[in-house]
C-alpha positions as CSV (number, residue, x, y, z in Angstrom):
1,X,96.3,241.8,227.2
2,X,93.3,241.8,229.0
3,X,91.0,238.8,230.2
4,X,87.3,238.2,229.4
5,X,86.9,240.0,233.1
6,X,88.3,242.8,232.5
7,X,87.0,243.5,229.6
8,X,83.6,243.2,231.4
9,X,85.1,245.6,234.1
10,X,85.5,248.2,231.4
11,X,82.7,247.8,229.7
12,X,80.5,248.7,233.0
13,X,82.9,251.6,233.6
14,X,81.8,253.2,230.5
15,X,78.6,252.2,230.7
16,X,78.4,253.8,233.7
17,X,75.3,256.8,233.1
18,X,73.1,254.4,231.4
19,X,70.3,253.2,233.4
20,X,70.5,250.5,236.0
21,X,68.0,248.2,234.3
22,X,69.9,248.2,230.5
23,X,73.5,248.1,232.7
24,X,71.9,245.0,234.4
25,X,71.0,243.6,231.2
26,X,74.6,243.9,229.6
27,X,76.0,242.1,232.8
28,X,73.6,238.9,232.4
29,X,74.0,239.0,228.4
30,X,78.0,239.5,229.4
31,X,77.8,236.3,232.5
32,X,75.9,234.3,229.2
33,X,79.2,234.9,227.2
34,X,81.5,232.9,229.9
35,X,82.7,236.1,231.5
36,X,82.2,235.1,235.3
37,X,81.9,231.6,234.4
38,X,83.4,228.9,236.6
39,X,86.4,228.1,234.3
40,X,87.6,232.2,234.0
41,X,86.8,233.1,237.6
42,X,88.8,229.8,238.9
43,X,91.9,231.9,237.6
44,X,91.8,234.9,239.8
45,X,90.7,238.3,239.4
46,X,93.2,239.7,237.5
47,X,93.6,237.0,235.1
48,X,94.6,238.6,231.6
49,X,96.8,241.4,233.5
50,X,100.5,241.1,232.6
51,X,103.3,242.5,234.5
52,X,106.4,243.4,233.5
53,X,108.4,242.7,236.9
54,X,111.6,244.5,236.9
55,X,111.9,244.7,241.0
56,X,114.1,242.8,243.5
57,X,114.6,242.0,246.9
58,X,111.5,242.8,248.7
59,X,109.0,245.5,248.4
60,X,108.5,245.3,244.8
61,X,108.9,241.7,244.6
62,X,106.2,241.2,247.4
63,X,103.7,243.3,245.3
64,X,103.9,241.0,242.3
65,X,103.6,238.3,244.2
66,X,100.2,239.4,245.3
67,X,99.2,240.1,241.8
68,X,100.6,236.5,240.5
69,X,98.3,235.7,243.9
70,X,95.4,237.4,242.0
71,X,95.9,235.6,238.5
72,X,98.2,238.3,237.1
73,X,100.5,237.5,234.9
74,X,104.1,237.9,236.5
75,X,107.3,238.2,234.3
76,X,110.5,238.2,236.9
77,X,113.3,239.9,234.8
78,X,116.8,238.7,236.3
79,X,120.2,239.3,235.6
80,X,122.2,236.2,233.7
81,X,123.6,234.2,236.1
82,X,123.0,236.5,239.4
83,X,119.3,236.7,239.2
84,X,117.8,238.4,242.4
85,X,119.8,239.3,245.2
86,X,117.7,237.4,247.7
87,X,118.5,234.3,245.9
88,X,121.9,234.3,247.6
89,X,120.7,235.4,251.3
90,X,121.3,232.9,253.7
91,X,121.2,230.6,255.7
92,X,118.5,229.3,255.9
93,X,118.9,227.5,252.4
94,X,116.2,225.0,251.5
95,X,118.5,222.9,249.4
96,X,120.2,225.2,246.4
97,X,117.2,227.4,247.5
98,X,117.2,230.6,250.0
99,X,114.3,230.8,251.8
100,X,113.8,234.4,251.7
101,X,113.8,234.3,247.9
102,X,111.2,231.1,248.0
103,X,109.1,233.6,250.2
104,X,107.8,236.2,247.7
105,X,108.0,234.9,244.1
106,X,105.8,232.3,244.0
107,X,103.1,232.6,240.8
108,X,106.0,234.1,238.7
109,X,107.9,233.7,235.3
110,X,111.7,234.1,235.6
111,X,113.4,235.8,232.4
112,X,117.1,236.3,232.2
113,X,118.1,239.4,230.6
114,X,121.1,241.0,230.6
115,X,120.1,245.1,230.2
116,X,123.3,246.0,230.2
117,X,123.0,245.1,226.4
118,X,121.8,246.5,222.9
119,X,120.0,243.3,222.9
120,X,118.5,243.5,226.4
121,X,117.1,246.9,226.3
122,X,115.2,246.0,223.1
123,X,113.7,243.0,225.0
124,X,112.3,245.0,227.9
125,X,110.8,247.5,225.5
126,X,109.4,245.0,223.3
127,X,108.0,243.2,226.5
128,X,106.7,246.6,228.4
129,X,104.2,247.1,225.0
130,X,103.2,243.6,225.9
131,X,102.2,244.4,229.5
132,X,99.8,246.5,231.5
133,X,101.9,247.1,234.2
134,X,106.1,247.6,235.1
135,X,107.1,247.7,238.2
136,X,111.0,248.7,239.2
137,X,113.3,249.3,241.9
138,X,116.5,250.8,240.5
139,X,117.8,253.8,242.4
140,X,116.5,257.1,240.8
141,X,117.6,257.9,236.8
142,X,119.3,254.3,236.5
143,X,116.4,252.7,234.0
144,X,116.1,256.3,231.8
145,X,119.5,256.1,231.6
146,X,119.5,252.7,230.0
147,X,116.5,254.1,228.0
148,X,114.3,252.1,229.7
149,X,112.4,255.4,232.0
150,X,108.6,256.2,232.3
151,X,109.3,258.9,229.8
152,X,110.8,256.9,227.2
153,X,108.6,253.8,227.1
154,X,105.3,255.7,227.5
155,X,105.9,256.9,223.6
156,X,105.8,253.3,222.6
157,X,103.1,252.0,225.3
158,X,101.0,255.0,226.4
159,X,98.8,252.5,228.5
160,X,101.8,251.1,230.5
161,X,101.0,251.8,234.3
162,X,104.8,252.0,235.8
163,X,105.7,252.0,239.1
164,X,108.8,252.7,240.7
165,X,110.1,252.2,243.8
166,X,112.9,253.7,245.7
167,X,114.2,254.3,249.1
168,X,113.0,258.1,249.2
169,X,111.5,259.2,246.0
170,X,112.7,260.0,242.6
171,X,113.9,263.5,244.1
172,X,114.9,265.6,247.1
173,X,118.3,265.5,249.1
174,X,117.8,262.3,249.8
175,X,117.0,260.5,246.2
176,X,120.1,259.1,245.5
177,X,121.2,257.4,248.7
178,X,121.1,253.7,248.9
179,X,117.4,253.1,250.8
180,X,116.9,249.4,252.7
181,X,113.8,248.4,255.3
182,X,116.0,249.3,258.5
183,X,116.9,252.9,256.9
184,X,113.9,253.4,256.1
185,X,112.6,252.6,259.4
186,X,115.5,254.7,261.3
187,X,114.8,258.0,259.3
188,X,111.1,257.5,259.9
189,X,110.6,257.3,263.5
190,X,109.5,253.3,263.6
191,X,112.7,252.2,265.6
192,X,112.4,255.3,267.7
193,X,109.2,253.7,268.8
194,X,109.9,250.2,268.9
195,X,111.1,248.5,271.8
196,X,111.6,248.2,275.7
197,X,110.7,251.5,277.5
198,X,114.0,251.7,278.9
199,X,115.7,250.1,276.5
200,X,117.1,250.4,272.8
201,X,115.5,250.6,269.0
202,X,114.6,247.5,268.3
203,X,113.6,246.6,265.0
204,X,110.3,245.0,264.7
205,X,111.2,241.4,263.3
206,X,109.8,241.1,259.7
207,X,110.7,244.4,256.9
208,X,107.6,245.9,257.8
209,X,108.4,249.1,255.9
210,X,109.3,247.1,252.9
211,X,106.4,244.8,253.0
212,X,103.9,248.3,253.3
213,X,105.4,249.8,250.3
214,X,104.7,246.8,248.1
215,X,100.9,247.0,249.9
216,X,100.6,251.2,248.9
217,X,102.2,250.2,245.7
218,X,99.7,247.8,244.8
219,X,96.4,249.8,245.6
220,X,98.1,252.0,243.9
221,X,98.4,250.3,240.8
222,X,95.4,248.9,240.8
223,X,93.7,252.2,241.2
224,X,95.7,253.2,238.3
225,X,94.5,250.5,236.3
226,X,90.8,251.0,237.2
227,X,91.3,255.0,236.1
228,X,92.9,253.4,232.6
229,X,89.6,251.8,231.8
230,X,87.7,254.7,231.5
231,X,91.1,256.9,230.3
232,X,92.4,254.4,228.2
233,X,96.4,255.8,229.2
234,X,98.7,254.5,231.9
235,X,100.4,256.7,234.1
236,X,103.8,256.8,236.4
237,X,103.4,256.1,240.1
238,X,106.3,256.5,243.0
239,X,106.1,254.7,246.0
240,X,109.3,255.2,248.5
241,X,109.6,253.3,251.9
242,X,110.6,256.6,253.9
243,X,106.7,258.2,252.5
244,X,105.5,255.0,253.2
245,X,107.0,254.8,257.3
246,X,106.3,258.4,258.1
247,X,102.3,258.0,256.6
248,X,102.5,254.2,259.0
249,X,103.0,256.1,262.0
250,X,99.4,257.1,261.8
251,X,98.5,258.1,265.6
252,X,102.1,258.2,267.2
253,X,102.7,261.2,264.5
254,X,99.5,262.6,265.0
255,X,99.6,262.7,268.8
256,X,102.8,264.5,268.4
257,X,101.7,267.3,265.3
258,X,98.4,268.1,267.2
259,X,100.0,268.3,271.3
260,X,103.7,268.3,270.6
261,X,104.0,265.2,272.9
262,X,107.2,263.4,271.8
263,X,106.9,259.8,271.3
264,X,108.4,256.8,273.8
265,X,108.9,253.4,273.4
266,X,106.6,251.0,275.6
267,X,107.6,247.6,274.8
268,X,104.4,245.5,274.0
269,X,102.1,248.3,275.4
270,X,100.2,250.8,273.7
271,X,100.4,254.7,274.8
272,X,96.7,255.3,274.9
273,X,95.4,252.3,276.2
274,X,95.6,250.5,279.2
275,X,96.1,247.4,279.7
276,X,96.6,246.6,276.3
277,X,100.2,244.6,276.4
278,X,101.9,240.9,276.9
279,X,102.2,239.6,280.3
280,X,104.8,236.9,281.8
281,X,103.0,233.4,282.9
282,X,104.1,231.5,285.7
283,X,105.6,229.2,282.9
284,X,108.0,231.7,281.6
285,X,105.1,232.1,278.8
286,X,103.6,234.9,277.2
287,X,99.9,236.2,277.3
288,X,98.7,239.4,275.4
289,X,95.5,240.9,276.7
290,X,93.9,243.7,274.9
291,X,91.1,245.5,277.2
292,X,90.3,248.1,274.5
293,X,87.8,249.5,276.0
294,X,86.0,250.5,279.6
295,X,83.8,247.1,279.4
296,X,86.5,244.5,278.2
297,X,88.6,245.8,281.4
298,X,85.8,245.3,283.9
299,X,85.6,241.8,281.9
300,X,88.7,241.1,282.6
301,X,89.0,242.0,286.1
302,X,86.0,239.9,286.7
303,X,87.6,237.1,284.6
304,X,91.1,236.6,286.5
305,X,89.4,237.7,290.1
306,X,90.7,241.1,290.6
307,X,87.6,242.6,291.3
308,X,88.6,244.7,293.9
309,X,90.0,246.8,291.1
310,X,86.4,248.3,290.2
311,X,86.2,250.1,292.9
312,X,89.2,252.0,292.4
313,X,88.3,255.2,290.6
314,X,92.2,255.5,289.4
315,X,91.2,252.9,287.0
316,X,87.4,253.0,285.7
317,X,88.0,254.7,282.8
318,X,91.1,254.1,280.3
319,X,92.3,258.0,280.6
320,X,92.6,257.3,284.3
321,X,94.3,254.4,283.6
322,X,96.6,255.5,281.4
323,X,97.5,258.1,283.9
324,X,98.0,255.3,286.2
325,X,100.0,252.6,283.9
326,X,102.7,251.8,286.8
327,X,99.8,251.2,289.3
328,X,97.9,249.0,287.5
329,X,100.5,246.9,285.3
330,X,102.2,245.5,287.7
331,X,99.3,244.7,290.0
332,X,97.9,242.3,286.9
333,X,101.2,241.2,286.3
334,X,101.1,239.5,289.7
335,X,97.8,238.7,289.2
336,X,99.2,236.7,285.6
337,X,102.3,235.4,287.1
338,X,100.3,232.8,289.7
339,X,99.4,230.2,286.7
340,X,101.2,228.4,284.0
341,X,99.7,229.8,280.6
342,X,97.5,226.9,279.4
343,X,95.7,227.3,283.2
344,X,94.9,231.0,281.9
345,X,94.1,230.0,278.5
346,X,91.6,227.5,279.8
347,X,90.3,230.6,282.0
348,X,90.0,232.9,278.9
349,X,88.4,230.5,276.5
350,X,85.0,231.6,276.0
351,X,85.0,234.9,277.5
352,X,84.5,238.3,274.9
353,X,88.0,239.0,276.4
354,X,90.7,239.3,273.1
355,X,93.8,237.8,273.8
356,X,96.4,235.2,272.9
357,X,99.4,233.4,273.6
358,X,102.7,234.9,272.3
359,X,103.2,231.9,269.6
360,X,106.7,230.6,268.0
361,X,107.0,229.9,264.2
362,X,106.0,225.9,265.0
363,X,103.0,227.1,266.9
364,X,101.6,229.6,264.1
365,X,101.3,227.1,261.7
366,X,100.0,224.2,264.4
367,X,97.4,226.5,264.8
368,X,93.8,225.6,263.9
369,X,92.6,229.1,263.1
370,X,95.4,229.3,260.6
371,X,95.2,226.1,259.4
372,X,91.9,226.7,258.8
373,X,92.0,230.0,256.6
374,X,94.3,228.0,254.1
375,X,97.4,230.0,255.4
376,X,99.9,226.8,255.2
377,X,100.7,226.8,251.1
378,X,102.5,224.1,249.4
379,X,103.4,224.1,246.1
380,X,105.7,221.5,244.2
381,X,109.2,222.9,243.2
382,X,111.1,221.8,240.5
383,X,114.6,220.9,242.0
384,X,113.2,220.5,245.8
385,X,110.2,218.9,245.5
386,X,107.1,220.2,248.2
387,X,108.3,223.3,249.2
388,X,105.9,225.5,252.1
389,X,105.4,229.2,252.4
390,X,102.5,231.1,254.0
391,X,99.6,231.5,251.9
392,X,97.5,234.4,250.6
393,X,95.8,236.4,253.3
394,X,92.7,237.6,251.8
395,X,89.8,235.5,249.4
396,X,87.2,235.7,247.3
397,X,83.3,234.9,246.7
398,X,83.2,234.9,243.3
399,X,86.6,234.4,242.1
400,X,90.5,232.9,243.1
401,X,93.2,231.0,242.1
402,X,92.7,227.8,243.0
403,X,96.7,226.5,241.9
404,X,99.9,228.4,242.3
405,X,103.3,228.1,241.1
406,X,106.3,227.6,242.7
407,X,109.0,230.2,242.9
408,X,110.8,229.6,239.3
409,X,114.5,228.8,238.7
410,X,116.7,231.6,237.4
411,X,115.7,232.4,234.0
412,X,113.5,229.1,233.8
413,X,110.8,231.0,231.6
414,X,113.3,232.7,229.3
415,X,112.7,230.7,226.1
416,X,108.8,230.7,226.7
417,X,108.4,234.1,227.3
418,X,110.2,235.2,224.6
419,X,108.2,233.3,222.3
420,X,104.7,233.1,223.2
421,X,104.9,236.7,224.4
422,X,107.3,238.5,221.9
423,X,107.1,235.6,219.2
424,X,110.6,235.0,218.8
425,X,112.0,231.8,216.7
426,X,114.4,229.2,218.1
427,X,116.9,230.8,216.0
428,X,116.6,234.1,217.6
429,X,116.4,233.3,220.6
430,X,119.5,231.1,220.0
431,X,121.3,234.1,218.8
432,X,120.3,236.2,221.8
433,X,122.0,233.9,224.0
434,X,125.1,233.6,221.8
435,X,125.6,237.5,222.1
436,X,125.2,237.2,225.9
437,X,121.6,239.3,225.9
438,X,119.7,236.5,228.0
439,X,120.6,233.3,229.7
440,X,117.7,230.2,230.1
441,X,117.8,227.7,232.9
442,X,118.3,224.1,231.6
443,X,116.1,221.7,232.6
């Protein structure tokens, strides 16, 4: 299952208390062997994993994305004729496409298996001895009760790392109920927070709780599998959005626990530093400004001529100024409001100052910055033709994935996964279908 590189990565794990000079040796007789080689690093990092992807919607499915992104191996296990539920939300539809499904399956093989089936069930333990890695979604109980738990398929693969994710954990008063982004985000204190100061909850615009759990579940698997190479056994991990939305709120929680200080919603702002927000521009526009620090704010009062304010001991040091938020905000909002945005722009560009305009979707992806880190992705889709998503976030020196796969048609990998992975004939896998067990996409 594993690659020449991991391999390698084991091998210097348990290599580990020799001394530096033989463990040296064994890397450059290993990088002589091809491992590291331009051909097997051009596949990502993680080329040779294989993961058994039995998630939907959006937290799971965004961590195996990142993996496919990596070099992983992805196998998307959908239900005959359904598939994913984000397949059907919409509009926007690209085409017969939704969007939000085209978003976070790319670098992924779909399999349609029906598990409500003798026939199913056998698949997906066949397939998890074939893989280092499962990762679920189902509500709590649901997969052990199709015989499919961490307890049932570590007997037949004991190095199977399987993570499952749920709305609140696998136990507790709270286990069974149905657990979404939103909820999540409710019943951990992120709406409470989010928003005007005088206004309502507001929910911030993308599934941020969602989108974190599929970022904790991933360092979290990856941990797991780094602890397998020198264990040689997989283990079971829980990730849940509420554990992942309470340990987000980081400082807000913290500045309650420690003084008791309830938290408030401040729009843009920030509670503990000042000014750190968006202002309005004379164009109707939007301009953040983040003066972190004692220096950036005298910067910035030098830099859009409000000079005068450094002599005011009310705001010389960001405690004071915090104290003094409704003094001072409104005093630079004025100060903002006198120019069109592209006048203050011009003003800003070149100064240590951090700040930028609020930008739309068109702008983001006009932008040269982003343009430049490779954050526009296209990829060539089978019924659509180029399609366009945002790209991976993060590279590498020595190794990446220099192609990527389009988001695959319902069950468009069924035949070829079952038979270059589980070796099945045309026949069976003729006979699978017959019964109802799995469904293929025909192309």
């Amino acid at each position: 299952m594993f690659s020449n590189g991991l391999r390698f990565w084991g091998a210097c794990v348990t290599r580990r208390a020799t001394s530096a000079g033989i463990k040296t040796n064994a890397i450059l007789k290993d990088t002589h062997q091809g491992v590291g080689s331009p051909e097997s690093v051009s596949k990502g990092p993680l080329h040779g994993v294989r993961i058994l992807d039995l998630s939907r919607v959006l937290a799971g499915p965004f961590c195996t994305m990142l993996f496919g992104d990596l070099g992983a191996e992805v196998i998307k296990v959908e239900q005959p004729g359904v598939g994913d539920d984000t397949r059907g939300w919409g509009p926007p539809f690209a085409g017969d496409q939704s969007c939000y499904y085209l978003s976070v399956n790319r670098n992924k093989k779909s399999v349609a298996i029906n598990l409500k089936t003798p026939g199913g069930k056998r698949l997906i333990r066949e397939l998890a001895t074939k893989c280092d890695i499962l990762v679920e979604n189902f509500v709590p109980g649901k997969l052990a009760e199709f015989g499919l738990g961490y307890e049932d398929l570590k007997i037949l693969a004991p190095s199977l790392i399987y993570c499952s994710i749920t709305g609140f954990g696998p136990d507790g008063p709270y286990a069974n109920r149905a657990g979404f982004d939103v909820i999540a985000a409710a019943m951990g204190g992120l709406l409470h927070i989010t928003g005007p100061e005088d206004g309502e909850p507001c929910a911030v615009g993308i599934a941020i709780t969602d989108l974190s759990t599929g970022l904790f579940a991933k360092g979290a698997i990856l941990a797991a599998l780094y602890q397998r190479e020198k264990t040689g056994l997989g283990q079971k991990i829980d990730c849940n959005l509420l554990s992942t939305q309470v340990a987000l709120l980081i400082n807000r929680a913290t500045d309650y626990l420690m003084t008791g200080m309830e938290a408030k919603r401040a729009g843009t702002g920030r509670i503990s530093i000042v000014p750190y927000q968006a202002f309005k521009t004379k164009d109707d526009r939007y301009l953040v400004i983040g003066a972190g620090n004692d220096n950036l704010f005298r910067s910035l009062c030098k830099v859009i001529k409000l000079g005068y304010l450094l002599e005011d001991d009310r705001f010389l040091k960001n405690e004071d100024r915090v104290k003094h938020r409704g003094t001072l905000i409104p005093i630079i909002q004025k100060r903002l409001m006198e120019k069109s945005l592209s006048e203050w722009l011009e003003i800003l560009d070149g100064t240590t100052l951090p700040y930028s305009p609020v930008q739309s979707m068109e702008q983001v992806f006009n932008d040269p910055q982003v343009l430049h880190n490779n954050l526009l992705l296209e990829m060539q889709h089978k019924s659509m033709g180029t399609i366009k998503v945002p790209g991976p976030a993060t590279s590498y020196s020595h190794s990446t994935q220099t192609e990527h796969s389009p988001p695959p048609l319902l069950g468009e990998h069924t035949v070829d996964v079952l038979h270059t992975v589980l070796g099945l004939t045309p026949q069976e896998i003729d006979k699978l279908k017959t019964e109802g067990t799995i469904d293929a996409h025909q192309t």
